[in-house]
C-alpha positions in Angstrom: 136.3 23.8 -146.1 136.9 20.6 -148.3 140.6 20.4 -146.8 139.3 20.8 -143.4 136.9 18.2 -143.8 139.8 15.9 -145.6 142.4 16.7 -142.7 139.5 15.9 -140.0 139.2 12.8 -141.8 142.9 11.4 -142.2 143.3 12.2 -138.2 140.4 10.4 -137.6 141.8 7.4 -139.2 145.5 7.6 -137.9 143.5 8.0 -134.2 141.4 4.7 -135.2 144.6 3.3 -136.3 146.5 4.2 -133.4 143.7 2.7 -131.2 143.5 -0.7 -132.9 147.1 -1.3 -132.4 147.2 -0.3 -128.8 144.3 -2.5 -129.1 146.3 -5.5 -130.6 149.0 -4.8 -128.2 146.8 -5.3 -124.8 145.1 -8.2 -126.3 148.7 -9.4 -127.3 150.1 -8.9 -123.7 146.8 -10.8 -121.9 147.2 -14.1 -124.5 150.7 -14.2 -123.5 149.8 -13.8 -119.9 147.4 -16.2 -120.3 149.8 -18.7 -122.0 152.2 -18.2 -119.3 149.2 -18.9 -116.4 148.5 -21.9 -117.9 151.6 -23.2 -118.4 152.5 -22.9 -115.2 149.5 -24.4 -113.9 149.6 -27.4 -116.0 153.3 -27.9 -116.5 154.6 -26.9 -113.9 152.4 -26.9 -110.5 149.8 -29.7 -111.2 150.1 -33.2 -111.4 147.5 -35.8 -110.4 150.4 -37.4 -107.5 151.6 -34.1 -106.3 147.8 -32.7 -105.5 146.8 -36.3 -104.1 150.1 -36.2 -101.6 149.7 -32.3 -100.8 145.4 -32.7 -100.2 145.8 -35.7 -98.3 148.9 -34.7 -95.6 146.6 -31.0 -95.2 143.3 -33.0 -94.2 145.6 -36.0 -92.3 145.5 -33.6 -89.1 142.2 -32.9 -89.0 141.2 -36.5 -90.0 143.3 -37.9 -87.1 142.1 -35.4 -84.9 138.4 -36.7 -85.9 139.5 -40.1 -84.8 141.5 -40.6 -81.9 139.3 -38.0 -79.6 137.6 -39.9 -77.1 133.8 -39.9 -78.3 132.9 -38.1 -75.0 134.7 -35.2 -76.0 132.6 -34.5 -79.3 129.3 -34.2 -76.6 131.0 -31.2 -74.9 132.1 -29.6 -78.0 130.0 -28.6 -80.5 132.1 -26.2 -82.5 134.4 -27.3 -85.4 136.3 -23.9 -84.4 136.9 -24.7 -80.9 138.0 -28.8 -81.5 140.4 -28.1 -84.3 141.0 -24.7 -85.5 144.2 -24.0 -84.4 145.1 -27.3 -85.6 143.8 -26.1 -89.2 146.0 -23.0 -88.5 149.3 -24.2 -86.9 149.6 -27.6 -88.8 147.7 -27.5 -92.0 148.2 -23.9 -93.0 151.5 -22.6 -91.4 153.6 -25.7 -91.7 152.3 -28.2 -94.9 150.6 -25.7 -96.7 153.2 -23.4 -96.6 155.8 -26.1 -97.5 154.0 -27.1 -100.5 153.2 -23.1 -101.7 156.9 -22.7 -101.2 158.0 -26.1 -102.6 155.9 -25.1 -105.7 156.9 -21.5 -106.5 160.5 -21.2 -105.2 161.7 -22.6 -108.5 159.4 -21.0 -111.0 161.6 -18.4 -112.3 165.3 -19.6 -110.9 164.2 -23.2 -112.6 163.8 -21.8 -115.7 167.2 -19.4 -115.5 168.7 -22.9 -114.9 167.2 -25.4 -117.3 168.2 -22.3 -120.0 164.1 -22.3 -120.7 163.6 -18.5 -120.0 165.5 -17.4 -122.7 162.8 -18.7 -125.0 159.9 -18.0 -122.5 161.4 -14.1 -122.7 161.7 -13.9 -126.7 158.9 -11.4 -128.2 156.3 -11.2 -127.4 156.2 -12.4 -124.2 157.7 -10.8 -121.8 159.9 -10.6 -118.5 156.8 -8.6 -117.0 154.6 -11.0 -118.4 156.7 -14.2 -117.0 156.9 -12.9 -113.6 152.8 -12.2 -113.6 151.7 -14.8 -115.3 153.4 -17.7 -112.8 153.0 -15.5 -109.9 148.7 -15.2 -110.6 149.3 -18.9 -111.0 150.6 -19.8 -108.0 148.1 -17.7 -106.5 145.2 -19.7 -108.5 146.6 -23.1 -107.6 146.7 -22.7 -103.5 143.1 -21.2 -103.9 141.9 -24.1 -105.2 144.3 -26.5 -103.0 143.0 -24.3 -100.2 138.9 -25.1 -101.0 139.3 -28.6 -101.6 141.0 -29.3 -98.6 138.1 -27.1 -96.2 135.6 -28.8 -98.3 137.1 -32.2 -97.6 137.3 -31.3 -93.7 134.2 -29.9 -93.4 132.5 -32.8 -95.2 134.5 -35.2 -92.6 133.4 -33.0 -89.9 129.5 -33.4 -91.5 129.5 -36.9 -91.2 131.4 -37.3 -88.1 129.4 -35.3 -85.5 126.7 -32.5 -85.9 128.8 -29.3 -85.8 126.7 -26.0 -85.7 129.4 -23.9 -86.9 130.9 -25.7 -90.2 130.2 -22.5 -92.9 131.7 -20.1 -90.4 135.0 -22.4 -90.4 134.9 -22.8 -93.7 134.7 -19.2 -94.2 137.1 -18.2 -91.6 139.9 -20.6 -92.8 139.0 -20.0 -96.3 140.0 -16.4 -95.8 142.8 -16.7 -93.6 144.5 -18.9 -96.3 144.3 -16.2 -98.7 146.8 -14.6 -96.1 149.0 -17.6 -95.9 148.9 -18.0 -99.7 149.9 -14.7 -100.5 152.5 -14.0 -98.2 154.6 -17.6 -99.0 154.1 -17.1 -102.5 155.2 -13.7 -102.8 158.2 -14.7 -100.9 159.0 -18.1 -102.6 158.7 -16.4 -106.0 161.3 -13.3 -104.7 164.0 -15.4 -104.1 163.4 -17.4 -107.0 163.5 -14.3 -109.0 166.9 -13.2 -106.8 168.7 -16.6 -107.1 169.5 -18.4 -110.5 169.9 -21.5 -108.1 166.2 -23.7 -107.7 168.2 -24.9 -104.6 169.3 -21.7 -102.5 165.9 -20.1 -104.2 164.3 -23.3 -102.8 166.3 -23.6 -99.2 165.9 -19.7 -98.3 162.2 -19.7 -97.0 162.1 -23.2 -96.0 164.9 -22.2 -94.0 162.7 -19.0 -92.9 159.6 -21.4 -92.2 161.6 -23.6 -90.2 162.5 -20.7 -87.9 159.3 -19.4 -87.8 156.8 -22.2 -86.9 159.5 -24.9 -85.5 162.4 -22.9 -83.7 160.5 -19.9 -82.3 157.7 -22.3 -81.1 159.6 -24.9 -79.5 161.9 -22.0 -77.6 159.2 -19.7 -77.2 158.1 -21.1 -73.9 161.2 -20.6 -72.2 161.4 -16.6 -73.4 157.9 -16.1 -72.4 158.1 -18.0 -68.7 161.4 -16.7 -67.1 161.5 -12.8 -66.6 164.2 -10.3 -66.3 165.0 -8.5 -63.2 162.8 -5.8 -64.5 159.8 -8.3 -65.0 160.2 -8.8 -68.8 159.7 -12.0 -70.3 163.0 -12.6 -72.5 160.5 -12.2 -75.3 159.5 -8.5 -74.3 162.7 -7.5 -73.4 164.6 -8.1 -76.7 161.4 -7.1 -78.4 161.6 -10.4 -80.0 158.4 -10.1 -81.9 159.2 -7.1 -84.5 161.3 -10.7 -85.9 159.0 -13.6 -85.0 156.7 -13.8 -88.3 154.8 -16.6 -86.7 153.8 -14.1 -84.0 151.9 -12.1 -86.8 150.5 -15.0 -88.3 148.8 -16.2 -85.3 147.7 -12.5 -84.3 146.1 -12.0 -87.4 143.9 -15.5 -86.7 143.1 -14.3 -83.2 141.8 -11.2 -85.0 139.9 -12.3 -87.8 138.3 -15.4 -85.2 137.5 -13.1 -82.7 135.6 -10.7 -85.3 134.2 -13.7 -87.7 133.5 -16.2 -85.1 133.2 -15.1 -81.1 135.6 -14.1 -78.5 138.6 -16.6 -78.2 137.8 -19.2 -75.6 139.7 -19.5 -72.4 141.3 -23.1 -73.5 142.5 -21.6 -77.0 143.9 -18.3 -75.4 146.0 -20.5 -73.3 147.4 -22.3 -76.5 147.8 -18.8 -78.0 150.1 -18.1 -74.8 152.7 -19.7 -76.5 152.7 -17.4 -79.9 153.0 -14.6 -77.6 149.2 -13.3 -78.1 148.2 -13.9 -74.9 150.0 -13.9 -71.2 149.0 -15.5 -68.3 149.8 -13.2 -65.2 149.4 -15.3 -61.6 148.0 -13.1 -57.8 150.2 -14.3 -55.6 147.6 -13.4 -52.8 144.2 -15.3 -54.4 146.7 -17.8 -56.4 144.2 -17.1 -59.3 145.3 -16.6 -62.5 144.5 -13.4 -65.5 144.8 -13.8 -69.2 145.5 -11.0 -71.3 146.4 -9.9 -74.8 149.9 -8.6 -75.2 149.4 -6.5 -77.9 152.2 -6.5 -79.1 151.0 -5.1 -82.1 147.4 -4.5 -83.0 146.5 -7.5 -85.4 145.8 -4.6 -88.1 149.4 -3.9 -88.3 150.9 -7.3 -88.3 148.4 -7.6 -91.5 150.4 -5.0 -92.9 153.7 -6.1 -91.2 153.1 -9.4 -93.6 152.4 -7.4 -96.6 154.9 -5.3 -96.8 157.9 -8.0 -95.9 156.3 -10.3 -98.8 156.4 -7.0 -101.5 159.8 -6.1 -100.1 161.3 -9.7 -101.0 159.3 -10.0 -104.1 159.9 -6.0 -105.4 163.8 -6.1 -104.5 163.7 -9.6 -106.5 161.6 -8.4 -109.6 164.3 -5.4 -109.8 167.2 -7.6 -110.2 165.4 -10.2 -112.3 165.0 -7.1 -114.9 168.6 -6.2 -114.5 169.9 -9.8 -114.8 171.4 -11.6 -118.2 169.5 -14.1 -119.1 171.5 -16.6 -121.0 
């Protein structure tokens, strides 16, 4: 009984013992994520000039937007939504904010690899896991909070300006959205900074890809979605242009989440929303009256997940060869 009661004991303590270092291990692995969060944040992401520059171009648009509209135009619209939310979208979100999420997190990793820095940043007992996570939940952390100071500004603008009804449903709405845009760019960015030990191919690739996206296919997009074929396809339809345009999914996504968070899309914004292929304008001959309707293209739930899973594809395929790579 006594030897039962003393081996009861000892596997008691080699249990306790083999929880307080499993223990000392996850609390080990968390201070050296947090180590690598925050010196991402405050080495390598934040300075007072950079978040000056980057807050002030996102609110510019909206600011001049605020003040060259004719003051008759503010007495017919009431909501902040309607007078510049696609504004907020196309120019604040998909093109600066999206330059400066890609600007800051293409080079995280391929930086280091180059400066000879993540040799030391990889030594025990931090680790390659815990340098990927830690600067990629730091990316993450620093567009959320670029993200809500720049609404904040715009919506205090907007306060002062003219007596909006709807300013916490575009706060909201925006707020939201950007999580969308955040994620997606800096899942990319930090993909091919993990695929390239170059900061500038890791740096040119998705500026290159945003370029395309929000500059090229918008400018030409108009002249694939006006002619048709013989078989009355747009261009755009025929060639199924739109499994490739990710500006396309952006924008139907926006239409989605608007449309459920806010109201219906006005007539005047679904015509703008003609040009990202969402909508299409179909003309009676007869009546010379004119129909718009949503493409649908692809149901906005799927281009969600059509974004998702291109980001995790780029950023998976990236973290595989990171693990495999030499660092030297």
């Amino acid at each position: 009984m006594d030897k039962q009661s003393t081996n009861l004991t000892n596997a008691q303590k080699a249990l306790e013992i083999e929880s307080s270092k499993f223990n000392s291990t996850v609390l080990l692995k968390l201070n050296s994520l947090y180590l690598i969060i925050k010196k991402t944040i405050v080495f390598d992401l934040y300075s007072r000039l950079k978040l000056s520059l980057t807050i002030s171009f996102m609110v510019l648009s909206a600011v001049l937007s605020f003040i060259f509209l004719e003051p008759s135009f503010f007495l017919e619209t009431t909501s902040l939504n309607e007078l510049i939310g696609l504004i907020q979208v196309y120019i604040t979100f998909c093109l600066i904010f999206s330059i400066v999420l890609t600007a800051s997190s293409a080079t995280l990793i391929s930086g280091e690899v180059d400066k000879g820095t993540m040799v030391l940043l990889v030594s025990k007992p931090i680790t390659r896991n815990n340098v990927v996570f830690g600067k990629y939940f730091a990316i993450i952390l620093y567009g959320l909070g670029i993200s809500i100071i720049d609404l904040f500004l715009v919506c205090l603008i907007a306060f002062f300006k003219h007596p909006f009804y709807d300013l916490i449903p575009f706060f909201n709405l925006h707020f939201i959205y950007s999580w969308i845009v955040i994620f997606f760019f800096s899942t990319i960015s930090l993909g091919f900074s993990l695929l390239s030990d170059n900061p500038k191919v890791s740096l040119l690739i998705p500026i290159i890809l945003i370029s395309i996206t929000f500059l090229a296919f918008f400018a030409f997009k108009p002249m694939l979605t006006t002619p048709t074929t013989p078989n009355g396809l747009t261009y755009y339809e025929a060639f199924q242009l739109y499994h490739f345009d990710i500006g396309y999914h952006f924008i139907n996504v926006y239409d989605w989440m608007y449309t459920n968070l806010i109201s219906p899309i006005p007539v005047g914004l679904q015509r703008w929303l003609c040009g990202w292929g969402i909508y299409k304008v179909y003309f009676d001959e007869m009546t010379i009256e004119e129909t718009i309707t949503r493409t649908n293209y692809y149901a906005p739930q799927f281009s969600l997940i059509y974004l998702v899973v291109v980001a995790l594809v780029i950023l998976t395929i990236g973290y595989i060869i990171f693990r495999r790579k030499d660092i030297k």
